[in-house]
N, C-alpha and C positions, 0 to 999 in steps of 0.2 A: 320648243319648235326647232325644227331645225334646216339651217340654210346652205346655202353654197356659198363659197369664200376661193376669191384667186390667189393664190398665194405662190410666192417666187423665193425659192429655195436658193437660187443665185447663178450665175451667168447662166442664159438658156434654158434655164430649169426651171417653167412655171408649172403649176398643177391646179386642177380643179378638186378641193376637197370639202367636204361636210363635216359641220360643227353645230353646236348649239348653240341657240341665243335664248337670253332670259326675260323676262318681261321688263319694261324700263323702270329704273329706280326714278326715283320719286321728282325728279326735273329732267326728266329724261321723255324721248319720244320712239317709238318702236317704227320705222322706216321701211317701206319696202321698194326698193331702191329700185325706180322702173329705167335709168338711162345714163349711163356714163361715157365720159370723155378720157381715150388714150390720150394723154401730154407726152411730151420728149422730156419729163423726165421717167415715167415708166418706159419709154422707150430706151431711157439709156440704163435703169436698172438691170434692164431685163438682156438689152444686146450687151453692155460693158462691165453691167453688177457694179454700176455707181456711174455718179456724175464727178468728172474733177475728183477732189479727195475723198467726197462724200462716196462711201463704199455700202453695199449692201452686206452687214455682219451677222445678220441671223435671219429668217425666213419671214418674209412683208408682204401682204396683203393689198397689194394697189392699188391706187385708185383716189382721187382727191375733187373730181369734176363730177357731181353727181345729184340727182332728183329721185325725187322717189312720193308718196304718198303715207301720210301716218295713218299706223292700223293701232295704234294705241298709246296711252297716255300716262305718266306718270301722276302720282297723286298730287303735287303740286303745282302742274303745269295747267295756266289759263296761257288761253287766246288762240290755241291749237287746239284741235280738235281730229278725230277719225275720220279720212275720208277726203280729209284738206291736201292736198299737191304742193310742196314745198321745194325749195331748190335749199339744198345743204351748204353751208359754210366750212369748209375745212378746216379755216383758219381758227385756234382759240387762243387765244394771248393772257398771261397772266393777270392783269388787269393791274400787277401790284410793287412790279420791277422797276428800276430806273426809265427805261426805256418805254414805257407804257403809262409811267407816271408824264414824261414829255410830250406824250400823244404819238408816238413813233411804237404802235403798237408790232408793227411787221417786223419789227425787229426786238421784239421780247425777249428776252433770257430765259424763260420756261415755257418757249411758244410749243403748244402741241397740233400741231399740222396733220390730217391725215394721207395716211401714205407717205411718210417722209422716216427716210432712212438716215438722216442728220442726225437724231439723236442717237444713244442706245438708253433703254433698249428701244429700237424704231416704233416710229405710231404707225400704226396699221391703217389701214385704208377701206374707201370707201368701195369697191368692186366685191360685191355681196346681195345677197337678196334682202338680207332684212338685217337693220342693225340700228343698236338704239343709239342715239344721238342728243346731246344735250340740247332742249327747247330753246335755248340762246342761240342756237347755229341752224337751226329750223327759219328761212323767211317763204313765210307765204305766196304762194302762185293764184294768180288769176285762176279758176276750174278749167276755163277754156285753153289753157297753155300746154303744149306740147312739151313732155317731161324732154324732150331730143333737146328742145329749144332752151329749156331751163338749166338744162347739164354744162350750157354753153356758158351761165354767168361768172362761174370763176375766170374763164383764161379772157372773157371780158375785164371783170374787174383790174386781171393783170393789165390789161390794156388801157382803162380808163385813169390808171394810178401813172403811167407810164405817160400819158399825154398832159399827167397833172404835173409832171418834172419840167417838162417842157415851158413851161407858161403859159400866158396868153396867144393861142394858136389865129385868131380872129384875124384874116388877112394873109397871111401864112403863106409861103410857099412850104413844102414837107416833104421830104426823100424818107420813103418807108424800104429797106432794105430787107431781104426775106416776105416773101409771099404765103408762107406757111400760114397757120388758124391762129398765134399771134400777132402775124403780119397785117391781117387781114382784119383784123377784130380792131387793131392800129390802124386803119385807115379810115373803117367806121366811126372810132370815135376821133382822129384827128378832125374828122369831115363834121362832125356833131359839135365839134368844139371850134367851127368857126374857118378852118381851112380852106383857103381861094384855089393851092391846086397843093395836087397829092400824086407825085411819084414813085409807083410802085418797083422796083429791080428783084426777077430772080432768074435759076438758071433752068427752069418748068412754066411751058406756054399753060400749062393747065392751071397750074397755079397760080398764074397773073390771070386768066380767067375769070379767076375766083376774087379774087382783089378789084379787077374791074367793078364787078355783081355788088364789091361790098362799097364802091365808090371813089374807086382810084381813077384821077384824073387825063393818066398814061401810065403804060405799063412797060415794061422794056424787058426783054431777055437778054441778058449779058451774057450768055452762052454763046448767043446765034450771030449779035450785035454788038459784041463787045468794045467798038468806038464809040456806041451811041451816048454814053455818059462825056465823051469828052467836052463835046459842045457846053454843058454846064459846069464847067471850069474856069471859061475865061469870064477876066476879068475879076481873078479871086474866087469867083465862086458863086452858086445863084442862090440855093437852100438855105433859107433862117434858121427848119428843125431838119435833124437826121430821126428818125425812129429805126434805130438798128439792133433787126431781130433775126438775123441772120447766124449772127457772133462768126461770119464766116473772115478770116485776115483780108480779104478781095477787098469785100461789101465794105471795111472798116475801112482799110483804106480811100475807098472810093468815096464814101459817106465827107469824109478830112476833104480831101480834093473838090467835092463840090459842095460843101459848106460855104456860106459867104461872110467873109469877117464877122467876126462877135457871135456868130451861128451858134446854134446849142446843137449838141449830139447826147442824144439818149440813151445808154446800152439797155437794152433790154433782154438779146440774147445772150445767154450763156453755153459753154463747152469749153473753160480749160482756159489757158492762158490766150491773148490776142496781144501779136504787135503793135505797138501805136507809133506815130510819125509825129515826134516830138517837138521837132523841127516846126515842121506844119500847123501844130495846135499853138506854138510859139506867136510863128507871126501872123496866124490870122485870128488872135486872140479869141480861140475857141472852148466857149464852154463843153466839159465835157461830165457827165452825170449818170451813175448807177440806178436802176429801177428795179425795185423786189418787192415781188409779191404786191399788197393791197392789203386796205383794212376797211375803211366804210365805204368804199368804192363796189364792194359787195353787192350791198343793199341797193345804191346805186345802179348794177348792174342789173341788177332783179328790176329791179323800176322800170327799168329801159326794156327788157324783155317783154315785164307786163304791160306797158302801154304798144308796144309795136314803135317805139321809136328806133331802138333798131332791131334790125332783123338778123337773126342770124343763121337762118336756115340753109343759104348759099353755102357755109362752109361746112357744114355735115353733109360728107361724100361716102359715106358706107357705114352700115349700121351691121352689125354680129351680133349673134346669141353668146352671152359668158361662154357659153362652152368649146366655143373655138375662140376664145382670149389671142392664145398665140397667134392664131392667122390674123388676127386684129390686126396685132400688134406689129407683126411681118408688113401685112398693107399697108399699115399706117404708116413706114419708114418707106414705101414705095411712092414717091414725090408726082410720080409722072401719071396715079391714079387717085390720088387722093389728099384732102388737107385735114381736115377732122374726120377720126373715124372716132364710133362710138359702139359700145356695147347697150345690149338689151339685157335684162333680169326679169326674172318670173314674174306674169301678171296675177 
């Protein structure tokens, strides 16, 4: 058979080409990938040909956010079946490393990720029509689930891993920083996790819109308003969590300043080095904590899609055919019209 594959040759340079796929070996599933999610890290392969150090070194296939339906089965796969609507795992972790022996699977020593130009030679990605996928990274979808909606549980699960660093959010005051589709997915579940209020800062009225929809408690544009954080300063500081997905030097700073002693700040966004105010985490004896990726928060995520607990439809703002990938991917860095944009594949 043979399918379409987006593949990115390096800075700028994506193309739509055709390849063969073989029938799935034998724990394997045959995928026909009906919906996927640009992330900002395809968006910085593709604008920068890498993230930070992580360089794009030989020609990668995109794509890591993705559903699809199985059209066929390997001979040893039970509990999947043809026909079944799945949302794909990206993540596969050795199962057998130090770090996966710890339960710290997200940080495996032979994680193979799809779509991740970390390794060489890079795992390829999931932006394709059909591609076999091992049954362990297959979890089942409700029939009635919107494959748009089901594309959406990874850069959730990043989100639910990311409010798990935090703690106990129950009561919570929460400064969410960046409005973007992990901002936003951030306030969902800080809000599911118990949060009394949830402050959303970006510098796009559209995309505090969206953060609203997903249950931010006030939104603020720092652009238009740029005093209006000051007020949550005095007196130390008013914020217990930061969730900072911005990774912008502003928002960090800003996040430190109205943090309130003992506060936790989350990084969750990435791009390259950020200053921090040393000083400041000093004496307001601020936790401060890295968040990557996700591992049973996955399934987790699938969970919450399939009952409707949360919704994530709000932040799917523009859907493409693969075949204009790049105009996706062009829109999807355009802040002032959209937060997730998604691709469609052959039905």
């Amino acid at each position: 058979m043979q399918t379409r594959v987006c593949r990115l040759y390096g800075q700028n340079d994506l193309r739509i080409e055709t390849e063969t796929v073989a029938r799935p070996a034998k724990n394997d599933v045959l995928v026909r990938v009906g919906a996927g999610g640009v992330c900002g890290s395809d968006m910085h392969y593709y604008f920068d040909g890498g993230i930070g150090l992580i360089r794009v070194r030989e020609p990668i296939i995109l794509g890591h956010e993705a559903a699809g339906t199985i059209l066929d089965t390997g001979s040893d796969v039970s509990g999947l079946i043809p026909g079944q609507k799945v949302a794909i795992n990206p993540s596969r972790p050795c199962g057998t490393c130090q770090y996966c022996a710890e339960k710290l699977h997200q940080h495996c020593l032979n994680m193979r990720f799809f779509g991740s130009a970390m390794p060489m030679p890079h795992m390829q990605g999931l932006f394709r029509d059909l591609i076999n996928v091992p049954a362990s990274q297959c979890i089942p979808l409700n029939p009635e689930i919107n494959l748009n909606d089901a594309a959406c549980a990874e850069p959730l699960a990043v989100c639910l891993h990311a409010v798990s660093r935090a703690g106990d959010l129950h009561g919570k005051k929460v400064l969410v920083t960046g409005a973007g589709p992990i901002g936003s997915l951030c306030v969902a579940a800080a809000k599911r996790a118990g949060a009394a209020k949830i402050v959303v800062t970006d510098l796009k009225d559209f995309a505090l819109d969206i953060a609203r929809q997903m249950g931010a408690t006030d939104t603020i544009n720092v652009a238009s308003d740029a005093d209006a954080m000051t007020t949550y300063e005095a007196n130390k500081g008013h914020f217990d969590v930061c969730l900072e997905c911005s990774a912008a030097p502003a928002a960090l700073g800003s996040a430190i300043s109205t943090l309130r002693p003992q506060g936790i700040l989350v990084q969750v966004g990435v791009a390259g080095e950020l200053p921090v105010s040393f000083n400041a985490l000093v004496a307001k004896e601020i936790t401060i904590t890295g968040s990557f990726r996700f591992h049973h928060e996955f399934a987790q995520a699938v969970e919450l899609i399939n009952t409707g607990a949360i919704n994530v439809k709000p932040i799917i703002t523009e859907t493409f055919d693969m075949a204009d990938a790049q105009k996706a991917i062009e829109i999807a860095r355009d802040r002032n019209k959209s937060v997730k944009v998604q691709l469609s594949f052959a039905s």
